[in-house]
C-alpha positions as CSV (number, residue, x, y, z in Angstrom):
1,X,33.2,23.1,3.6
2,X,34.4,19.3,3.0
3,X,32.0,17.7,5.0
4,X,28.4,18.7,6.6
5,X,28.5,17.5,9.8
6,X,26.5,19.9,11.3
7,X,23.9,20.7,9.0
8,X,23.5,20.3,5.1
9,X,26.3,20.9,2.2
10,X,25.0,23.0,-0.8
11,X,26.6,24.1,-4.3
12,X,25.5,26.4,-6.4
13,X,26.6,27.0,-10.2
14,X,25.8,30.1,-12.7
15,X,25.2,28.8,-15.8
16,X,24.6,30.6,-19.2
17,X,21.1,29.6,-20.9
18,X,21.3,32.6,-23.4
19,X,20.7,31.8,-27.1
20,X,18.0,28.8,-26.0
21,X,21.1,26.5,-25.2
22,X,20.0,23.2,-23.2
23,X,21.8,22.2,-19.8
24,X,21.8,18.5,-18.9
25,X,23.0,18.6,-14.6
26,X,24.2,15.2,-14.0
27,X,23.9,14.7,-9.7
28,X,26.4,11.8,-8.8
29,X,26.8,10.5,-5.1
30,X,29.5,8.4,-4.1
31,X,31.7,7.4,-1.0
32,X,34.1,9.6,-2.1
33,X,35.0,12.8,-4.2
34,X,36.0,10.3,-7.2
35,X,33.2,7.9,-7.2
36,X,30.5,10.7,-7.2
37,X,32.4,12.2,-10.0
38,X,32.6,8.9,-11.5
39,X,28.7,7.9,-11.5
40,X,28.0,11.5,-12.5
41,X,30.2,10.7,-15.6
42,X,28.7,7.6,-16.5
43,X,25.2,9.1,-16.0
44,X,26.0,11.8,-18.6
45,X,27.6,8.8,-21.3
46,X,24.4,7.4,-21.0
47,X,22.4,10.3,-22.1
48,X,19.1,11.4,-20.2
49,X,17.0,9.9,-23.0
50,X,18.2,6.6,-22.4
51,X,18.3,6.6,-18.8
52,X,14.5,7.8,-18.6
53,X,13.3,5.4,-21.2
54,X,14.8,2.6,-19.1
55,X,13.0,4.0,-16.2
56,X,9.7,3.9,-17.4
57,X,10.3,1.2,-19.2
58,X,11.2,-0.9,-15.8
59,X,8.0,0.7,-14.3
60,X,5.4,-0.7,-17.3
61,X,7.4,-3.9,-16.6
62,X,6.1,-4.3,-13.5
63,X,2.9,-3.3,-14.2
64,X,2.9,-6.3,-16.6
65,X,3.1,-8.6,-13.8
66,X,1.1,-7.9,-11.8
67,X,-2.9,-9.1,-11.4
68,X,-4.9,-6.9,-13.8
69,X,-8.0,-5.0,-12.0
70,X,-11.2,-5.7,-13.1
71,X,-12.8,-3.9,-16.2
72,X,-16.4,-3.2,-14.6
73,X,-17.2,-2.0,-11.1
74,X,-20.8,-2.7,-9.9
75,X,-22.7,1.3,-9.5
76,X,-19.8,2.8,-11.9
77,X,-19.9,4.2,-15.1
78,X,-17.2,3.0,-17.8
79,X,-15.2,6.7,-17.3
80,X,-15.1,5.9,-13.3
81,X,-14.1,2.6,-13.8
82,X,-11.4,3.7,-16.3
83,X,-9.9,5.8,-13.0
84,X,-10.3,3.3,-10.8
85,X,-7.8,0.9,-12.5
86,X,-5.1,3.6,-13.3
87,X,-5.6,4.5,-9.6
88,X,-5.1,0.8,-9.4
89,X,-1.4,0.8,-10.8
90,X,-0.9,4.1,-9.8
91,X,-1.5,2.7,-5.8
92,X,0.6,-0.5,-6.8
93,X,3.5,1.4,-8.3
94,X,3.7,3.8,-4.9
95,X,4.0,0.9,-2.8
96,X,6.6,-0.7,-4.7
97,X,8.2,2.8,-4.7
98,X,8.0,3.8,-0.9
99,X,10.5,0.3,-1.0
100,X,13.9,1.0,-0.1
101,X,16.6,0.3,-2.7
102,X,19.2,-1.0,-0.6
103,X,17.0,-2.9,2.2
104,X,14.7,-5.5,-0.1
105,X,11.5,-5.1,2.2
106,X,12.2,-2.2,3.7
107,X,8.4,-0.2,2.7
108,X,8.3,2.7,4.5
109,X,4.7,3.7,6.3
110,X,5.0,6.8,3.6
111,X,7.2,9.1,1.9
112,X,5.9,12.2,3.3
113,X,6.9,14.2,6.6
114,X,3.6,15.0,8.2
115,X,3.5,18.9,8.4
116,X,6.5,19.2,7.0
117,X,6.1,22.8,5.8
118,X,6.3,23.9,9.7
119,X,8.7,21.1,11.6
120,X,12.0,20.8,10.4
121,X,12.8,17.0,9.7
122,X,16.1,17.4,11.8
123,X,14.7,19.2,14.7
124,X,16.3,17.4,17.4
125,X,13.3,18.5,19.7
126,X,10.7,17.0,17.3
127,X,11.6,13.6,16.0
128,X,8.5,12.1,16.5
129,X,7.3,14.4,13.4
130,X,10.7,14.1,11.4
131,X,9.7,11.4,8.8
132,X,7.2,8.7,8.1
133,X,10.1,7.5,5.7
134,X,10.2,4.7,8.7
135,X,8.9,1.1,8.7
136,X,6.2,0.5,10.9
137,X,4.7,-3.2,10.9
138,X,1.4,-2.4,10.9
139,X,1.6,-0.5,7.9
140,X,3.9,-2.7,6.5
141,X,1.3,-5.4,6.8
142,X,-1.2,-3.0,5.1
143,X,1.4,-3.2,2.2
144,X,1.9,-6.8,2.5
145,X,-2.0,-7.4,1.4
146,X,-1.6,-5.4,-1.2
147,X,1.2,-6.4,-2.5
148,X,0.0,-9.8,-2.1
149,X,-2.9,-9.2,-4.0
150,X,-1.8,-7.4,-6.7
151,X,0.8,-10.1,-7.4
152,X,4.0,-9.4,-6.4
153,X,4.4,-12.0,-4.7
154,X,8.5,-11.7,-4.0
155,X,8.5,-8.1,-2.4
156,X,5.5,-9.5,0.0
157,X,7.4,-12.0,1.1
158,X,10.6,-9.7,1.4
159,X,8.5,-7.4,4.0
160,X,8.0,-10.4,5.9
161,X,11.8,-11.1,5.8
162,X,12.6,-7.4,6.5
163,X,10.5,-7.3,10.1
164,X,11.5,-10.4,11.1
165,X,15.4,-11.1,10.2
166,X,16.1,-6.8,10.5
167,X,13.5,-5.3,13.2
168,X,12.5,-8.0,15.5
169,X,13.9,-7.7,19.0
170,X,15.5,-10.4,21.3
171,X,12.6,-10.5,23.2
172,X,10.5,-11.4,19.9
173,X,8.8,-8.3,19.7
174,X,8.7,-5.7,16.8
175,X,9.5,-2.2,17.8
176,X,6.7,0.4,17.0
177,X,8.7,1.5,13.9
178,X,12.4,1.0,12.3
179,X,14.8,2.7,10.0
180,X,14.9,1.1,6.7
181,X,17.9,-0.8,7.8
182,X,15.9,-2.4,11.0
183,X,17.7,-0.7,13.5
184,X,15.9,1.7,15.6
185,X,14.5,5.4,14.9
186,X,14.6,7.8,17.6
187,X,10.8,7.5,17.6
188,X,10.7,3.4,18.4
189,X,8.7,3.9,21.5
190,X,6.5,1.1,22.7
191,X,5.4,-2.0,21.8
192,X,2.0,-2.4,20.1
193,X,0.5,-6.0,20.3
194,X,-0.9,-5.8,16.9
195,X,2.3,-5.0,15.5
196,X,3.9,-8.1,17.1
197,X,1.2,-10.4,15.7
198,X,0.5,-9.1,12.0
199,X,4.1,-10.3,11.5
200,X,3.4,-14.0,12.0
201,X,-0.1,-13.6,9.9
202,X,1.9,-12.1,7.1
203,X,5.1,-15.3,7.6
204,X,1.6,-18.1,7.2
205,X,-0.3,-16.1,4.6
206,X,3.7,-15.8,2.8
207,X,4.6,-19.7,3.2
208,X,7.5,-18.7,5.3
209,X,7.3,-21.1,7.7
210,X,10.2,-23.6,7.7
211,X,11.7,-25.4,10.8
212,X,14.1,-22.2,11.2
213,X,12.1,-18.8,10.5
214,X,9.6,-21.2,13.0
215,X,12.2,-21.6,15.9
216,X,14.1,-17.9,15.3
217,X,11.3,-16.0,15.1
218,X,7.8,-17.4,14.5
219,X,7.8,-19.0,18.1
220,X,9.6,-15.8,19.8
221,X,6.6,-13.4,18.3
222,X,4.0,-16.0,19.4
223,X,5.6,-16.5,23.2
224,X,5.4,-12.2,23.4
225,X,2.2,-12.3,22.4
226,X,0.6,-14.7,24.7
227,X,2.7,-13.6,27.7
228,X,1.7,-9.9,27.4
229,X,-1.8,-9.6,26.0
230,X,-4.3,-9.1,25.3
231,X,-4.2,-5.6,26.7
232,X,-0.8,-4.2,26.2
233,X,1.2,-0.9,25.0
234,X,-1.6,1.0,22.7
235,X,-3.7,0.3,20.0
236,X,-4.0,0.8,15.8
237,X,-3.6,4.9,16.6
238,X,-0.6,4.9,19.2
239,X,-2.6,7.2,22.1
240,X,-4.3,5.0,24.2
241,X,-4.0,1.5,25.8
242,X,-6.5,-0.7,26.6
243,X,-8.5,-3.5,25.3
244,X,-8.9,-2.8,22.0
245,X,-10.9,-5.0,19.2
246,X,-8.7,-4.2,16.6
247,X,-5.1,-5.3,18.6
248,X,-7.2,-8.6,19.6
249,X,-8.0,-9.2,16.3
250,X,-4.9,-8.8,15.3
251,X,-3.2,-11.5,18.0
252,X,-6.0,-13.8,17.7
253,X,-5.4,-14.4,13.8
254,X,-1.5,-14.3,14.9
255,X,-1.8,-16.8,17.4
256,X,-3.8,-19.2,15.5
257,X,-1.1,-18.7,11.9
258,X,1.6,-19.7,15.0
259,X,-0.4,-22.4,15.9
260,X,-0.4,-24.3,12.1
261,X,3.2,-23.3,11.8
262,X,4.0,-25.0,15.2
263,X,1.9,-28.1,13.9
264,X,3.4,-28.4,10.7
265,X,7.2,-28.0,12.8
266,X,6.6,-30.8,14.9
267,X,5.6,-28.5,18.1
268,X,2.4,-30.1,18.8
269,X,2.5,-28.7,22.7
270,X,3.5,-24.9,21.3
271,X,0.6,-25.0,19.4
272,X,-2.2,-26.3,21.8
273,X,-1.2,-23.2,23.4
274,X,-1.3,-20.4,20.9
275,X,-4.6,-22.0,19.9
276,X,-5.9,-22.4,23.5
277,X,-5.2,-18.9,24.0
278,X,-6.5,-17.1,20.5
279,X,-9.6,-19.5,21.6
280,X,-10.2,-17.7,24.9
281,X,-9.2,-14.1,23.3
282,X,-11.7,-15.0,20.6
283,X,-14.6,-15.9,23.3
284,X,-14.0,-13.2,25.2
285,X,-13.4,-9.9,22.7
286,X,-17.5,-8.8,22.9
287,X,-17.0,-9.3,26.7
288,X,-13.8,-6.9,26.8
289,X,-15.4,-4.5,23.9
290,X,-19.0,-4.3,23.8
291,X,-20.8,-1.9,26.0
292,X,-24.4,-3.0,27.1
293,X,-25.6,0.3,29.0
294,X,-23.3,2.8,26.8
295,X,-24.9,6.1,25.9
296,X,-24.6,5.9,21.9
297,X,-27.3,3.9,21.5
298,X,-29.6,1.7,23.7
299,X,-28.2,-1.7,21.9
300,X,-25.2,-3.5,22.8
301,X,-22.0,-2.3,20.5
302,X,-18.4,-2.4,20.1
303,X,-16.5,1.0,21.5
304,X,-12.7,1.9,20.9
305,X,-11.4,0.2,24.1
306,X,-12.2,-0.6,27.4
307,X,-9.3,0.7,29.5
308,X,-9.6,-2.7,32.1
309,X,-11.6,-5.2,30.0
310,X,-15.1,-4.0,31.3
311,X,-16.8,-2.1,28.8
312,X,-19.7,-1.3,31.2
313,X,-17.5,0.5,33.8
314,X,-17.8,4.3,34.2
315,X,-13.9,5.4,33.0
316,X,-13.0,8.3,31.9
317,X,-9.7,9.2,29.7
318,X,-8.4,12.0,27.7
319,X,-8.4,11.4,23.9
320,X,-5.2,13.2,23.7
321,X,-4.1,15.7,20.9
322,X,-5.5,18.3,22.5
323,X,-9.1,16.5,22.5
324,X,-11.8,16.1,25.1
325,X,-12.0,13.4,28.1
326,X,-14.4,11.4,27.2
327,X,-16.7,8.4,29.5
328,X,-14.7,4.8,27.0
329,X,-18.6,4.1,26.8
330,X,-18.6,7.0,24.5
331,X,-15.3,6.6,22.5
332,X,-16.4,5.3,19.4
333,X,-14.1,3.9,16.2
334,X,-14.7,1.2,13.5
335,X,-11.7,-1.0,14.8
336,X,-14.2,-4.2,15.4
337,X,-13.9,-4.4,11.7
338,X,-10.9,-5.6,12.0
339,X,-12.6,-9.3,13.1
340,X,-15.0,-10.0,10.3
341,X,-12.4,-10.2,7.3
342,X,-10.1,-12.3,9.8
343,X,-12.9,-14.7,10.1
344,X,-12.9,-14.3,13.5
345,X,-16.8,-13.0,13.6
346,X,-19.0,-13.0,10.6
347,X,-19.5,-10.2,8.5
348,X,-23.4,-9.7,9.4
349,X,-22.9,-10.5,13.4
350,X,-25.9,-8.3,14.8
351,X,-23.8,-6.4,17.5
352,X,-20.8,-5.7,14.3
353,X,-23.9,-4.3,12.1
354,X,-25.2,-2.1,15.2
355,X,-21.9,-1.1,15.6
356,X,-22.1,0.3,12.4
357,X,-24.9,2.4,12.8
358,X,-23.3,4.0,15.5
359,X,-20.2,4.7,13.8
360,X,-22.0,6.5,11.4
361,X,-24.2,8.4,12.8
362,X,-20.6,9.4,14.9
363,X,-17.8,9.6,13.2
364,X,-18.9,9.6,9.8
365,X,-18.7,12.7,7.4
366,X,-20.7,13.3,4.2
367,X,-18.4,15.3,1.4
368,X,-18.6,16.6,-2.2
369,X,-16.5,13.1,-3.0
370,X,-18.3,10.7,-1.0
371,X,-18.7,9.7,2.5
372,X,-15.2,9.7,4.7
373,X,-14.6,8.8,8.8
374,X,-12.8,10.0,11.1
375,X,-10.6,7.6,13.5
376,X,-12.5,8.1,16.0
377,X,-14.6,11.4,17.8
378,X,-12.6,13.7,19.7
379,X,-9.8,13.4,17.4
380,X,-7.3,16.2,17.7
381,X,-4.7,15.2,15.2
382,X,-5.2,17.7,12.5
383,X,-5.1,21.2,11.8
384,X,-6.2,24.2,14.1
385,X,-9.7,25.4,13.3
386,X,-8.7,28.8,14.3
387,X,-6.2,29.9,11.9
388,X,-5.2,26.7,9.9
389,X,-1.8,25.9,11.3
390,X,-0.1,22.2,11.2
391,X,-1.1,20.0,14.6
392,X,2.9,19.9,15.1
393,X,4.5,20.6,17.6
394,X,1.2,22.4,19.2
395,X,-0.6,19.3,19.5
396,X,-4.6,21.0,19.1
397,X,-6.1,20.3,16.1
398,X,-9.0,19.2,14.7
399,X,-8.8,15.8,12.9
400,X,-9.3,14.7,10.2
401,X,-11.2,12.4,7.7
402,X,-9.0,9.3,6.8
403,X,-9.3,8.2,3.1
404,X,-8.2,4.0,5.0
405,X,-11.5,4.0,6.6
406,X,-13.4,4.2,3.4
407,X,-11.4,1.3,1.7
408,X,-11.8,-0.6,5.6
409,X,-15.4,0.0,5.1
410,X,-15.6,-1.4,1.4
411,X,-13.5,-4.7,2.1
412,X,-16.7,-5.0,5.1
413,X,-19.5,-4.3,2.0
414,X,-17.5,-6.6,-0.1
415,X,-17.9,-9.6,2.5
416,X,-21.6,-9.0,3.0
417,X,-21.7,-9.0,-0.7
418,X,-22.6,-5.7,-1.6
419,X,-19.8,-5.2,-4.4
420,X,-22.5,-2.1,-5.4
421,X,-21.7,0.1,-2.3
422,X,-18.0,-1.4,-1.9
423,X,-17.3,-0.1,-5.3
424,X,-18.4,3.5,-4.9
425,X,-16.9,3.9,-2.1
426,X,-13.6,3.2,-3.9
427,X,-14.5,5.9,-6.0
428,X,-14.8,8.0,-3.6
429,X,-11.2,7.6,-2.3
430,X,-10.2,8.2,-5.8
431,X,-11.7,11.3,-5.7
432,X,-10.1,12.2,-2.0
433,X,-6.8,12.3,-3.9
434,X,-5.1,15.4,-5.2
435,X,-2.7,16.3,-7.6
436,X,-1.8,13.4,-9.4
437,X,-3.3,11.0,-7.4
């Protein structure tokens, strides 16, 4: 076959290995017949010593430059700590590599196909479990604070760059997800409020915020936002819609970035408005979010979402994935917590620390590693408790724990000050990981 339209090309070889001889296989790709054989060439001239030297050399380069973790960790021993900072690079140097090498920016939400082993990545009947090797923005702007923090300052700002010059959409919105060259994936259903709004948090927090990225796409993201929430599409896990604390958070901290950038632009009337707005969002997200007569626990506290904006009414909806229908009253995740490191509430608000409790004593999971969450209870996103097959393309599991919640719930002990408790739970996500990490 010359081409593989239809499905995928492969070559096989017999080659002699008899008498201990070595093989060096040189793979080269190219536009066309000559320039693969051409890069193949020049990859064998260079010698495979060489060429992986200069690899990891380019890799301890970077490592270099970026901001060195701390040598102590509160509650740790001197061993754990050790782990924790080559966890630290080994994180840092995942992100940088989930990048892709021809869009600067372009971090996909991960390099693995979620139950891959038993859905075929070009199943035309299941894209929506083909790849995370996709850009979403509200991973992206998970990346984006790491990168940021670790100090690589130029591929944060190239994310920001990437969503908004390659994904945005003439309407100002972000897609739910993008190929890596912004256009869209046959799985870009929806828009998600949070991931219109992260954007413009991530374009102030990255000092893009001249007169043009302002006008061409600052102001577009921030017009969406305020003319379609604070309730629209679905929230942080894509299944249900509502009024969700985390998406509010996220569009209140968006608005009020668009609001300086406006300022320091000149658009003085733009930006009484995006702060008018994130002001009334920001009064009005315990009203929207905090069940008062809730069965979880006889204090106020913050549920997943309220499906109209009253989180006393008695509504029912199905959890999806297979999982129960639950009264919202009972629907229970730790997405308030997005508001405390946004400054939006502070970190010991009484109905945020209640909240807590009831997350715990819901959702939380004690393990041999440390203490893990689910997203939220009900969650059928998972394997099948009967026999261990993949979720996909069934769609009844049994979910699982999410190693994010346990960092989500160290950034809250960090800004209460409990460094102790923040630090251990680190260490427990360390010990979450398999394989090399």
């Amino acid at each position: 076959y010359r081409d593989a339209v239809r499905g995928n090309l492969v070559q096989t070889a017999r080659v002699d290995l008899a008498a201990g001889r070595d093989l060096t296989l040189a793979l080269g790709f190219g536009a066309s017949q000559a320039e693969a054989v051409g890069t193949a060439g020049a990859a064998l001239r260079t010698g495979f010593g060489r060429a992986l030297a200069g690899y990891a050399a380019s890799w301890v380069g970077y490592d270099v430059g970026l901001v060195a973790p701390p040598l102590r960790f509160p509650g740790l021993d001197a061993a754990a700590a050790r782990e924790l900072r080559r966890v630290y690079y080994l994180s840092a140097n995942v992100i940088k590599a989930s990048e892709d090498k021809t869009f600067p920016g372009a971090v996909v939400a991960s390099l693995a196909s979620p139950w891959g082993q038993a859905v075929s990545a070009g199943d035309p009947n299941n894209t929506y479990f083909g790849s995370y090797r996709e850009v979403f923005a509200r991973d992206l702007y998970e990346t984006f604070t790491g990168l940021l923090l670790a100090g690589d300052r130029a591929t944060a700002r190239a994310t920001v760059r990437f969503l908004f010059e390659r994904q945005q959409l003439p309407d100002g919105s972000m897609p739910r997800n993008s190929l890596v060259n912004g256009k869209l994936a046959p799985d870009s259903f929806g828009i998600q409020l949070d991931e219109v709004t992260y954007p413009i948090l991530m374009a102030w927090q990255a000092g893009l915020t001249d007169r043009a990225f302002y006008r061409d796409h600052i102001k577009r993201a921030a017009d969406f936002a305020i003319s379609h929430g604070p309730s629209f599409g679905s929230e942080r896990w894509e299944e249900q819609g509502g009024f969700s604390p985390s998406t509010i958070a996220a569009e209140i901290a968006g608005l009020v970035a668009a609001a300086d950038i406006a300022e320091a632009n000149g658009d003085r009337a733009a930006a009484r408005v995006y702060r008018g707005v994130a002001d009334d969002f920001q009064r009005s997200v315990k009203g929207w979010t905090v069940t008062s007569n809730g069965p979880r626990s006889p204090d106020p506290y913050f549920i997943r979402l309220s499906k109209t904006g009253d989180p006393n009414a008695d509504i029912d909806y199905n959890v999806g994935n297979g999982g129960p229908t639950l009264d919202q009253r009972e629907g229970i995740d730790a997405g308030f917590l997005e508001l405390p490191p946004l400054r939006l509430l502070p970190a010991d608000d009484p109905d945020v620390l209640r909240s807590l409790r009831v997350v715990d004593d819901t959702i939380r999971v004690e393990t041999a590693s440390g203490p893990g969450w689910h997203r939220y209870n009900g969650d059928g996103y998972g394997d099948r408790d009967s026999d261990g097959r993949p979720w996909a393309p069934t769609g009844q599991g049994n979910g699982h724990l999410w190693p994010v919640l346990a960092g989500e719930r160290a950034e809250h002990h960090i800004a209460l000050g409990d460094r102790t408790t923040a630090s251990r739970l680190a260490d427990s996500m360390r010990r979450f990981a398999s394989g090399f990490g």
